[in-house]
C-alpha positions in Angstrom: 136.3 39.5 -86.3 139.9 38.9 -87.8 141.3 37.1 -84.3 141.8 33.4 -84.0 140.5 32.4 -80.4 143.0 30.7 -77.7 142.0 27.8 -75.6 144.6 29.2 -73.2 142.7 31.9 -71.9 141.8 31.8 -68.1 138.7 33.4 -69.4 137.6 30.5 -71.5 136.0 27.9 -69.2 132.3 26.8 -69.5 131.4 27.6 -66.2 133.3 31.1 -65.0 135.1 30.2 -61.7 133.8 31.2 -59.1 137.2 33.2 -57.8 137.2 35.6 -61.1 133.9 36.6 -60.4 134.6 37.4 -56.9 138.1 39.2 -58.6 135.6 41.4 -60.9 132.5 42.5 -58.6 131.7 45.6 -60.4 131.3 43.2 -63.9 128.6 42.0 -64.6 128.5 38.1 -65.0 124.9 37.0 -64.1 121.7 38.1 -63.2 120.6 38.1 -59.7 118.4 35.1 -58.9 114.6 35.4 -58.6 111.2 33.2 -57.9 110.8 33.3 -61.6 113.0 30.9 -63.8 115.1 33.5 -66.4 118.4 32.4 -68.1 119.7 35.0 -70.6 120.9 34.1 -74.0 123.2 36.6 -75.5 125.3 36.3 -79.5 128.5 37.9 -79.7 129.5 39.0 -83.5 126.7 39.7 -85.6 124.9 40.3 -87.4 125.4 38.1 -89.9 123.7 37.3 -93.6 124.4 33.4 -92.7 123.1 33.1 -89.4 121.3 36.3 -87.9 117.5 35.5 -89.0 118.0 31.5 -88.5 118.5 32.5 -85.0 115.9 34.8 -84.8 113.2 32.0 -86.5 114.9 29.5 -83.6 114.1 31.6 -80.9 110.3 32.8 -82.1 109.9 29.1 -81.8 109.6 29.4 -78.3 109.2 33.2 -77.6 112.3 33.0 -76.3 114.0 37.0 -75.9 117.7 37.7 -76.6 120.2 40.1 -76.2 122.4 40.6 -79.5 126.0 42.3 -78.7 126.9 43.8 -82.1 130.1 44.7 -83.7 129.2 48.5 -85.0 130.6 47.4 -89.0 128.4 44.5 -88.7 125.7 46.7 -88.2 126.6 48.8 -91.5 127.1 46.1 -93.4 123.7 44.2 -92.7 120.6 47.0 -91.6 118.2 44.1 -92.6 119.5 41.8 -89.8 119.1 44.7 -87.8 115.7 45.6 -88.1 115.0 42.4 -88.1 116.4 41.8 -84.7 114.2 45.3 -83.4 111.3 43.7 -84.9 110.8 40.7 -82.8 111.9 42.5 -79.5 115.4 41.2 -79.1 118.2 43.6 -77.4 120.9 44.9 -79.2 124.0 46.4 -77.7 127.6 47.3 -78.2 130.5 45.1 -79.1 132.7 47.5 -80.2 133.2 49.0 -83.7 136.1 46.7 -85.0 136.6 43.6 -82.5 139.5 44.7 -81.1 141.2 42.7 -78.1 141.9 44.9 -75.0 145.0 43.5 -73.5 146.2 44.6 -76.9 144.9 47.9 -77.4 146.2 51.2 -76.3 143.4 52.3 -74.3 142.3 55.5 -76.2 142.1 53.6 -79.6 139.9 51.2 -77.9 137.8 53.6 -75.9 137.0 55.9 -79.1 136.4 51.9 -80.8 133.5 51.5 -78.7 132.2 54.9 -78.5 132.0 54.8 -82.4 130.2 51.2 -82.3 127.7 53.4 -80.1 127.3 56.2 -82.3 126.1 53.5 -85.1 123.8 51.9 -82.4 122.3 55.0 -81.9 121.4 56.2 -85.2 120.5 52.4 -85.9 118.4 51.8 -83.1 117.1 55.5 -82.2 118.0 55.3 -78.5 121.4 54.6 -76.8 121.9 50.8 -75.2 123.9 50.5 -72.1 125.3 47.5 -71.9 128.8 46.6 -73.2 130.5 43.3 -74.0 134.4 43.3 -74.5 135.4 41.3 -77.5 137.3 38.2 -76.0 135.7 39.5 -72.7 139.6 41.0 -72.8 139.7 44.9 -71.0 142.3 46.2 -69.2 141.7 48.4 -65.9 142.2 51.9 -67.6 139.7 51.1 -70.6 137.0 50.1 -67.7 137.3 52.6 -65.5 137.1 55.1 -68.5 134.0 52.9 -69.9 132.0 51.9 -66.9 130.9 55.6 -67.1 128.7 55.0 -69.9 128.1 51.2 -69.5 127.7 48.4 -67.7 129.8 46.1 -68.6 128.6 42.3 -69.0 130.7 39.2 -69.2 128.9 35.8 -68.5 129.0 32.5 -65.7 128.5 30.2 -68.8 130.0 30.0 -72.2 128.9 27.5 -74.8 132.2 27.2 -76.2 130.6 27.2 -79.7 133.2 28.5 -81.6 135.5 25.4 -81.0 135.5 23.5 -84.4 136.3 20.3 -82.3 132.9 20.4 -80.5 129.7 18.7 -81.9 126.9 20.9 -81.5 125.2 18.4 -79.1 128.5 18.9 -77.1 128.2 22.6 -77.0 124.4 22.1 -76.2 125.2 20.4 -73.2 127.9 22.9 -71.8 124.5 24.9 -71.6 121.8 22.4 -70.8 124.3 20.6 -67.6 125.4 23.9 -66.3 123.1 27.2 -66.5 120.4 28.4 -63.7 118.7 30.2 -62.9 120.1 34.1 -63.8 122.9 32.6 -65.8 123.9 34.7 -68.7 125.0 32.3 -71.6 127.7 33.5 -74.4 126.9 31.6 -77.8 127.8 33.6 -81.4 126.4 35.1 -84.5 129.1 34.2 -86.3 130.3 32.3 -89.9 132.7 30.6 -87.5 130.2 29.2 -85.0 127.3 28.3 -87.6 127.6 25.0 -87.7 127.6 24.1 -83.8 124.9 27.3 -83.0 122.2 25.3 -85.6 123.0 22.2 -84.0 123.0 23.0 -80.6 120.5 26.4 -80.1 117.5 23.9 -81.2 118.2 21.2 -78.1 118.8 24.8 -75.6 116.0 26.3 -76.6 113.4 22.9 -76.5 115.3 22.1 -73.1 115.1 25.4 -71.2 111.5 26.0 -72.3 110.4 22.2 -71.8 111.8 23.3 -68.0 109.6 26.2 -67.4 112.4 28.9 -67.8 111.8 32.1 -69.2 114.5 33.3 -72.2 114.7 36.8 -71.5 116.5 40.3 -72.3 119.4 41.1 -70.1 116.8 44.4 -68.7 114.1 42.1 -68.5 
């Protein structure tokens, strides 16, 4: 990922409004409540040499489950991290090939962008996922409508804001803790960028959540 992230964006908020979720019906941003306490933890980014298996060792802890959106070079670049991620059950699914932003992208070049981060997936992984996450969460109209075919798309009701170098990691750890529920679907990252808040701040999620009697789960589980 070569793209500086903007505070600016009305897309960056801890808690998605309410309004934009209501705007967007046929994205996905949470899980549909049930009897049994599930949030769903999901990285954006990796995998990564620095961070992928630290994660992975942070969430066995707990038999916590995961869903891993992976950007297709990252894949090339680290098979390890990948069959490492299959081998203790985690999901992995598409982030696109290159990162690319969406409200900057002619729509083909970014269509054939994700179709190619699936193709990788699926001679990685043996089976095709179906689940998508825009980079940024940034797609226009045209590159849904084309997309939605093939995927469904997820966004997210809470983002942990961990790849803000002003935040502590107990800061970013309590966007999390104060504000997911039940069928929430938290953003955090596999990224070099995020490292230093994810190791800080997945320990006190993970201990919290599970000390509550949720369930970490797979976004199909």
């Amino acid at each position: 990922m070569n793209e500086k992230r903007k505070s600016a964006s009305w897309l960056e908020k801890v808690v998605t409004p309410g309004w934009m979720r209501l705007a967007l019906p046929l994205v996905t941003w949470r899980k549909e409540a049930t009897a049994e306490k599930k949030i769903y933890l999901t990285f954006d980014d990796g995998p990564t040499t620095e961070l992928t298996e630290w994660i992975l060792s942070e969430l066995k802890r707990h038999n916590a489950k995961a869903t891993f959106f992976c950007i297709g070079e990252n894949i090339t670049r680290h098979p390890e991290q990948v069959a490492a991620m299959m081998a203790a059950g985690h999901l992995i699914c598409n982030h696109s090939h290159r990162h690319l932003n969406g409200w900057k992208t002619n729509s083909k070049e970014y269509v054939d962008d994700v179709l190619n981060c699936q193709k990788v997936l699926t001679q990685s992984l043996g089976c095709s996922p179906r689940y998508f996450r825009p980079p940024f969460g940034r797609i226009s109209i045209r590159q849904w409508c084309r997309l939605r075919r093939e995927f469904e798309i997820v966004l997210w009701d809470i983002l942990s804001m961990d790849y803000r170098p002003e935040l502590t990691g107990s800061q970013v750890a309590n966007n999390v803790i104060q504000n997911a529920k039940a069928g929430s679907i938290v953003v955090m990252h596999d990224s070099i960028l995020a490292a230093e808040r994810v190791t800080r701040s997945l320990p006190l999620i993970v201990d919290h959540f599970s000390n509550a009697g949720f369930q970490m789960c797979r976004l199909d589980e």
